[in-house]
C-alpha positions as CSV (number, residue, x, y, z in Angstrom):
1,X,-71.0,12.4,17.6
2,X,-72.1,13.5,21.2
3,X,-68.8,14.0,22.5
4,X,-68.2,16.5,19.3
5,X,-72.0,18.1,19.9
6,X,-71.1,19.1,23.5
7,X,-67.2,20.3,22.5
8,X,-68.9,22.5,19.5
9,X,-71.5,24.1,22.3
10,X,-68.8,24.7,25.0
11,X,-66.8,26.3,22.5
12,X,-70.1,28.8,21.5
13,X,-70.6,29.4,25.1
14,X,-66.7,30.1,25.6
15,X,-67.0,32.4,22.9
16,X,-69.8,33.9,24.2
17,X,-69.2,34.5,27.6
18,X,-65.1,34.4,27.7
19,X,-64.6,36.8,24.2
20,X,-62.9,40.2,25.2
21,X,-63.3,42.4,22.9
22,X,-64.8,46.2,22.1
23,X,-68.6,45.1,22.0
24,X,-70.8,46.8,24.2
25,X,-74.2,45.2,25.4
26,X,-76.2,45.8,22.7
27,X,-74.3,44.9,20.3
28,X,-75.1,42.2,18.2
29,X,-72.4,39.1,17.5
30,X,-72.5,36.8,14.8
31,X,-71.4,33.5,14.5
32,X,-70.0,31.8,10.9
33,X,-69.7,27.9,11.2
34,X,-68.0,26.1,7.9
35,X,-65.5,23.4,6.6
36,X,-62.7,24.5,4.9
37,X,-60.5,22.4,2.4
38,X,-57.2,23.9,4.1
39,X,-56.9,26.0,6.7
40,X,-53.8,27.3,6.8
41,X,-55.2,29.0,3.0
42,X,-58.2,29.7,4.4
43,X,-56.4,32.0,7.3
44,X,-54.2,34.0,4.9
45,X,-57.4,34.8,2.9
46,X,-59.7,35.9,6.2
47,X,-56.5,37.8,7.5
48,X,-56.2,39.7,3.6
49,X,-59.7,40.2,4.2
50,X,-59.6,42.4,7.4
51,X,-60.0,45.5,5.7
52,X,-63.3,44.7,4.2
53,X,-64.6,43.5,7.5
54,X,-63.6,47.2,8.9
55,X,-65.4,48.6,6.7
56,X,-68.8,46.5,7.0
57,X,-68.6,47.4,10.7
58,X,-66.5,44.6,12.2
59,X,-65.6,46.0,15.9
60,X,-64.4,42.5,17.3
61,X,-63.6,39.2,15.4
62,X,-62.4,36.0,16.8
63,X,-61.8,32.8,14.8
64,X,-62.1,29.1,16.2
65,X,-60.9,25.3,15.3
66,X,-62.8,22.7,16.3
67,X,-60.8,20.1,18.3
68,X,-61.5,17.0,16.5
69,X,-61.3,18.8,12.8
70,X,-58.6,21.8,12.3
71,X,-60.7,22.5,9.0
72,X,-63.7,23.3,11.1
73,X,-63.9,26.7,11.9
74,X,-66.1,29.1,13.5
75,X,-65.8,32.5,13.5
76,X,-67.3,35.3,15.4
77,X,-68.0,39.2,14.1
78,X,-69.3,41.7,16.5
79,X,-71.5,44.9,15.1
80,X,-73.2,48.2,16.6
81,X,-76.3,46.4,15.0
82,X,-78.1,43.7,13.5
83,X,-78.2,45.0,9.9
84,X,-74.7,45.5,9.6
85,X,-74.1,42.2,10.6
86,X,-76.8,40.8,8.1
87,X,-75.7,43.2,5.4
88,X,-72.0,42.1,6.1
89,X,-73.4,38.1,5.8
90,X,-74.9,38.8,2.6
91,X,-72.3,40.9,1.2
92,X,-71.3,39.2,-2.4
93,X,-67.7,40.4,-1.5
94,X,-67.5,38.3,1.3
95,X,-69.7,35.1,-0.7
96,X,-66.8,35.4,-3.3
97,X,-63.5,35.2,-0.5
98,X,-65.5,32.5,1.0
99,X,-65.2,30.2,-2.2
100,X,-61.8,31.0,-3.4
101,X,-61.1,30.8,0.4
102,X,-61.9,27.1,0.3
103,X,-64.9,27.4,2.5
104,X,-66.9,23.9,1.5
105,X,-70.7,24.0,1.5
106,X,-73.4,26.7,2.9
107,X,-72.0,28.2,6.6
108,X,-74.1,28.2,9.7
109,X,-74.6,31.7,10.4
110,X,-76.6,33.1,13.7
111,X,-77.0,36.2,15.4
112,X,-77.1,36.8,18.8
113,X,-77.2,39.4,21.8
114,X,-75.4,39.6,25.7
115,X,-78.3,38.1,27.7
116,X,-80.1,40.5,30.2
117,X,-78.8,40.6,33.6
């Protein structure tokens, strides 16, 4: 369980430092942590879902498997601000893709900003 603790945070902090993307500083990134039942569905329905994501103020998305668990996925969203990504998070557009998606139980979400130099 330690050994899957410490892959899951050096994947955040690739994520975090290594994503290239169109986010400027202060920009805020959010992070989406579930189980799906399949993945392969799961994609096809994030991927269909690409338009909505535009339109909440998506400006940079990256999704991630977990190495132990291809049905563990985290997924990162990058906004101009913190209440588009909270408005996007509670969106009951997005709850309803989530479910017939597969996504299996409540997702970890966080928010974050780049660190001051």
């Amino acid at each position: 369980m330690k050994i899957r603790n410490l892959l899951l945070a050096c994947l955040m902090g690739i994520a975090v430092l290594g994503a290239t993307g169109t986010a400027q500083a202060a920009d805020v990134r959010m992070f989406v942590r579930h189980e799906v039942a399949d993945y392969g569905i799961w994609r096809k329905a994030y991927d269909s879902f690409a338009p909505m994501q535009k339109k909440a103020g998506v400006i940079y998305k990256a999704v991630y498997q977990s190495t132990d668990n291809p049905n563990d996925v985290t997924v990162i969203h990058d906004f101009h601000s913190l209440d588009q990504a909270k408005a996007f998070a509670a969106s009951p557009d997005l709850k309803a893709a989530m479910e017939k998606s597969g996504v299996k139980g409540t997702p970890q979400i966080w928010y974050t900003t780049r660190g001051a130099k």
